[in-house]
C-alpha positions as CSV (number, residue, x, y, z in Angstrom):
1,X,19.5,7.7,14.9
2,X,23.2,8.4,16.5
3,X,24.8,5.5,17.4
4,X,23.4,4.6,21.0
5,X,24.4,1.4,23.4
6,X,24.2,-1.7,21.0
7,X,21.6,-3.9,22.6
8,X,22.9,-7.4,23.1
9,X,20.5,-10.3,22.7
10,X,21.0,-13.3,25.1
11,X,21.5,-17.0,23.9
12,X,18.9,-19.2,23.5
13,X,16.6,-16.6,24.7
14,X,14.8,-17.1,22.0
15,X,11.1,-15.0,22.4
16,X,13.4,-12.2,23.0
17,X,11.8,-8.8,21.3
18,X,14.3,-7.1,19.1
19,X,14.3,-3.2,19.2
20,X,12.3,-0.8,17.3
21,X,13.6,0.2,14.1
22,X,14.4,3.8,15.2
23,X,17.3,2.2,17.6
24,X,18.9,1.2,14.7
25,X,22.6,3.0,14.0
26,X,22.9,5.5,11.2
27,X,26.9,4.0,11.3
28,X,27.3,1.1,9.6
29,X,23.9,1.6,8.8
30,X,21.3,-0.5,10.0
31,X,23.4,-2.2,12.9
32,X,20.5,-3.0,15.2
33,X,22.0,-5.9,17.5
34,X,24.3,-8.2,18.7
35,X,24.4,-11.8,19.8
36,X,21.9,-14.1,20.4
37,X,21.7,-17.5,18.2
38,X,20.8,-18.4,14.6
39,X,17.2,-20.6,16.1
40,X,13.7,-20.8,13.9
41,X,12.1,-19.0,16.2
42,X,14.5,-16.4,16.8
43,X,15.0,-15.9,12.3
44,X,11.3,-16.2,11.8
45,X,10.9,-13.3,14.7
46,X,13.6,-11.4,13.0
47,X,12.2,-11.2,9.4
48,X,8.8,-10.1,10.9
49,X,10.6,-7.6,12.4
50,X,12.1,-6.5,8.7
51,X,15.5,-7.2,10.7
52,X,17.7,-10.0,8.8
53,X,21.4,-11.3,10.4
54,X,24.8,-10.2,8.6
55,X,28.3,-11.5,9.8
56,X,31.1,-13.0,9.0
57,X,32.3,-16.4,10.2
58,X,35.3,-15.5,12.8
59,X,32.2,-12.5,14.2
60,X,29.4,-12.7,16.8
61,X,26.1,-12.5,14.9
62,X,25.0,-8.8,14.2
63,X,21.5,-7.9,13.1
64,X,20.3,-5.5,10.4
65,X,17.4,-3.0,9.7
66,X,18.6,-0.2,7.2
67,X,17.2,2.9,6.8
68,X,17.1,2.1,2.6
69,X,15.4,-1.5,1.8
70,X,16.2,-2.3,-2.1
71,X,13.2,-4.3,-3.2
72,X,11.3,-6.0,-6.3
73,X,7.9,-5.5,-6.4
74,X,6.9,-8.3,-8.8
75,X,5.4,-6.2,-11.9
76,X,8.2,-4.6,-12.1
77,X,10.3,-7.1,-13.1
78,X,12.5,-6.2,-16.0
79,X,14.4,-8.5,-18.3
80,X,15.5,-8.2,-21.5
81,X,15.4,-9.5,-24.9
82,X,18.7,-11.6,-24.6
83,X,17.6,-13.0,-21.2
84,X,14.3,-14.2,-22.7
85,X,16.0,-15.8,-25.4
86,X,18.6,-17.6,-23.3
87,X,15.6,-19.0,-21.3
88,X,13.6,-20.0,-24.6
89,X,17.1,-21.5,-26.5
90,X,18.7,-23.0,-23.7
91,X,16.4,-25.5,-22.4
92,X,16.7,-24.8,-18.8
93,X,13.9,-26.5,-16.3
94,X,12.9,-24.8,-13.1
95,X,12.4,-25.7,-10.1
96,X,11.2,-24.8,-6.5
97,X,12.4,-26.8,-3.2
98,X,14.1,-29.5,-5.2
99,X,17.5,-29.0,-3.9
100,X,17.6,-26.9,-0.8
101,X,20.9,-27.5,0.2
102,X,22.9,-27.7,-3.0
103,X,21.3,-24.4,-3.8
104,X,22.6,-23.2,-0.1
105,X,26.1,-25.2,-0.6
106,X,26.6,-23.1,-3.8
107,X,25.9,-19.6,-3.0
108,X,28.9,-20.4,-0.3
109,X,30.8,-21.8,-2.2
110,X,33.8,-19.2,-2.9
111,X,33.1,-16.9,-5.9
112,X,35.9,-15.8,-8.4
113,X,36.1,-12.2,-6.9
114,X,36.3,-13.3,-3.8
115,X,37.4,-16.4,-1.1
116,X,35.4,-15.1,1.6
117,X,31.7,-15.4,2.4
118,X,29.2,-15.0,5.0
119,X,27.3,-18.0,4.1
120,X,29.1,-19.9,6.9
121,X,28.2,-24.4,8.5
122,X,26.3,-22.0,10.7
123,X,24.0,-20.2,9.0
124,X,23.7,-23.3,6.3
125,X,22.1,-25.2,8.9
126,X,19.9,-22.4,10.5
127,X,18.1,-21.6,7.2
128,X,17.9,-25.5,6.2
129,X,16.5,-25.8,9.9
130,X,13.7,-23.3,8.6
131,X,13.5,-24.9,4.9
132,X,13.0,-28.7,6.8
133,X,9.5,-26.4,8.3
134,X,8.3,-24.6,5.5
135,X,10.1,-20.7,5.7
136,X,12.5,-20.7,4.0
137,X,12.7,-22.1,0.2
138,X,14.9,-22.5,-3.1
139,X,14.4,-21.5,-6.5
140,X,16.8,-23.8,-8.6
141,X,17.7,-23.8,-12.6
142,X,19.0,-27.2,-14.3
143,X,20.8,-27.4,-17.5
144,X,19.7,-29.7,-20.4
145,X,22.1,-32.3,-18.5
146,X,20.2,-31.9,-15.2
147,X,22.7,-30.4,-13.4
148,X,22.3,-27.4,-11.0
149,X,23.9,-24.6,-12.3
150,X,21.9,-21.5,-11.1
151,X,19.3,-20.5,-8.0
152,X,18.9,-18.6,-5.1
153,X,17.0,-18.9,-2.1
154,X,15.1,-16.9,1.0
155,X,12.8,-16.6,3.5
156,X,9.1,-16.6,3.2
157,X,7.6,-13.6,5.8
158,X,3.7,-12.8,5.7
159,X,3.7,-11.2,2.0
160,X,6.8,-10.6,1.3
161,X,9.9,-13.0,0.2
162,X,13.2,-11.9,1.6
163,X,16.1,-13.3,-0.8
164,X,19.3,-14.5,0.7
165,X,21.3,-14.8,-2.1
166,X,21.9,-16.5,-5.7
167,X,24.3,-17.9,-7.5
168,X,24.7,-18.7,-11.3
169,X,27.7,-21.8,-12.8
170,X,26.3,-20.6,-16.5
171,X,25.6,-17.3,-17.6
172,X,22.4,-15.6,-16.6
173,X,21.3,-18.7,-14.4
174,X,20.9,-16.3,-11.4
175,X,18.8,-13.9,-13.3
176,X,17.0,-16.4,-15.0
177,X,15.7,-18.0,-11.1
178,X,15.0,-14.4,-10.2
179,X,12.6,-13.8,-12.6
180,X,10.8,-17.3,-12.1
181,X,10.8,-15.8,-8.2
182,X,8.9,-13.1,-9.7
183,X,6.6,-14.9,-11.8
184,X,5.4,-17.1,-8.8
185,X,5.6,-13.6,-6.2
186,X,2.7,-11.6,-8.8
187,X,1.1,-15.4,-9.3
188,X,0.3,-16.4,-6.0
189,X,0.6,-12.9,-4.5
190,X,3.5,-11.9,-2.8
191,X,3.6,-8.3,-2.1
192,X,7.7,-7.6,-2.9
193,X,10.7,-9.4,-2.7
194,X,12.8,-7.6,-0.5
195,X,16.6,-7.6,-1.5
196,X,17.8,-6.2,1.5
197,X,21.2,-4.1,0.4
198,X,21.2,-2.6,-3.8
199,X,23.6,-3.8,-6.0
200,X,23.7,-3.8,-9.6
201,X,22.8,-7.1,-10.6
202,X,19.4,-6.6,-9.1
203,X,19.0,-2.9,-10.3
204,X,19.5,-4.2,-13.3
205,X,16.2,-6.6,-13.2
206,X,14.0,-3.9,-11.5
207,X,14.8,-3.6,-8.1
208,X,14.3,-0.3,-6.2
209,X,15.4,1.4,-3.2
210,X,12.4,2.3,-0.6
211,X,12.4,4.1,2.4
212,X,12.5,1.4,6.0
213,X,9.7,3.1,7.2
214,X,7.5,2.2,3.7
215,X,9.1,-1.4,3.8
216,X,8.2,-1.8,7.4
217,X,4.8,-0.8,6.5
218,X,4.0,-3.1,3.7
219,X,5.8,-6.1,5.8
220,X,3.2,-5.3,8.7
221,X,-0.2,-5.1,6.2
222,X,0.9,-8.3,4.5
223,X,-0.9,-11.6,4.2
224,X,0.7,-15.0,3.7
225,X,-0.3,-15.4,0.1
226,X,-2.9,-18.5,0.8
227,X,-1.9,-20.2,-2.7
228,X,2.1,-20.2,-1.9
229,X,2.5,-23.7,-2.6
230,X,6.0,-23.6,-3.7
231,X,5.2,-25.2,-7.0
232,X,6.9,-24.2,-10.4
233,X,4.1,-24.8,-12.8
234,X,6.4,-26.2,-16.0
235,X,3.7,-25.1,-18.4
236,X,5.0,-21.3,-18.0
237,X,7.1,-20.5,-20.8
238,X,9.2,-17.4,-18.7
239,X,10.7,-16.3,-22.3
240,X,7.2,-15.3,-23.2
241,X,5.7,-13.7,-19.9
242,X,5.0,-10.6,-19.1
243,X,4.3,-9.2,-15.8
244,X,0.9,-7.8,-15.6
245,X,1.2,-3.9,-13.8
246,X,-1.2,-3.5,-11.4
247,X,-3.8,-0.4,-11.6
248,X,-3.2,0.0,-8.1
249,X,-1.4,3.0,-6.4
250,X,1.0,1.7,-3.8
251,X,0.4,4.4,-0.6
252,X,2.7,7.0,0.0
253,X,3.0,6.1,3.6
């Protein structure tokens, strides 16, 4: 819609409902909110809501529901040859939950491109806050030597997993942890993985761009996936799996 009166969300009021999606601004697009504070309750009430918080350190906390969702729905996951034999020649272990925060520390951490990011003490601690109770989780990739050098990590909402962001200290580390998030999404039954905003790195594996409305939709008919265990199995050799395509037709809603 036009831009209309921002609605501003009181501290610590944290059962506070956020507005419906068609209150959203067409300009930036998405801007939904203002204010209120980074708690569990308030974060897991957000991503129910398909709204997810964007700001900068030095800004008050703003809230986002674009009109255009980029997403991954698992089987269509799409990696290629080179990728598969990195992961096979490599020998890179997976894992899930192993290292929350020095997954959280190092997407943070300043990137060559750039000095700044959004990742700030603040939000660290609200999304460990939700990792500490089960929400939010890590997908981490170690080197022969054991080290960290690749992951990602999000937010776990009904049937969908909403990705934060990655990072990658070896080539293809971050692709590599996104496709053994898709492998556990289509194995335990996560509808999509919503990536929130497109960019090319995540075109590039699959991702799509879907309407808010058709988001919102599969967000509301979703189910916890009752096996979500947050479990890597190691027996999985990701060089050699293939992401089965479901005979389903997804609704035109």
């Amino acid at each position: 819609m036009s831009n209309s009166e921002l609605t501003y969300l009181e501290p610590n009021a944290i059962d506070e409902a956020f507005p419906p999606p068609e209150m959203a601004w067409d300009e930036p697009n998405g801007l939904i909110a203002i204010g209120g504070d980074l708690s569990p309750t308030r974060l897991i009430n957000a991503y129910h809501a398909g709204i997810f918080p964007w700001f900068n350190e030095d800004e008050p906390i703003f809230w986002w529901n674009p009109d255009t969702r980029s997403v991954l729905f698992p089987e269509n996951i799409s990696f290629s040859r080179s990728l598969r034999k990195t992961i096979r020649n490599k020998g890179y272990t997976i894992a899930f939950d192993r290292d929350f925060q020095g997954v959280i520390e190092a997407c943070a951490a300043p990137r060559s491109y750039s000095e700044d990011t959004w990742i700030s003490p603040e939000m660290q601690n609200a999304y460990y806050r939700l990792h500490k109770i089960g929400v939010a989780h890590s997908v981490e990739v170690y080197n022969a030597h054991d080290e960290l050098v690749g992951g990602l990590y999000g937010i776990s909402s009904n049937g969908v997993f909403s990705g934060e962001s990655m990072f990658s200290t070896e080539r293809d580390t971050s692709k590599i942890a996104f496709v053994a998030l898709a492998w556990y999404a289509q194995h335990v039954g996560y509808r999509l993985i919503d990536c929130q905003i497109e960019n090319p790195h995540l075109v590039s594996l699959g991702a799509t761009n879907i309407p808010r409305k058709d988001y919102l939709k599969i967000l509301k008919t979703s189910v916890h996936p009752k096996g979500a265990d947050w479990v890597f199995d190691t027996s999985v050799d990701l060089s050699r799996w293939q992401p089965v395509k479901s005979d389903l037709v997804l609704p035109i809603f």
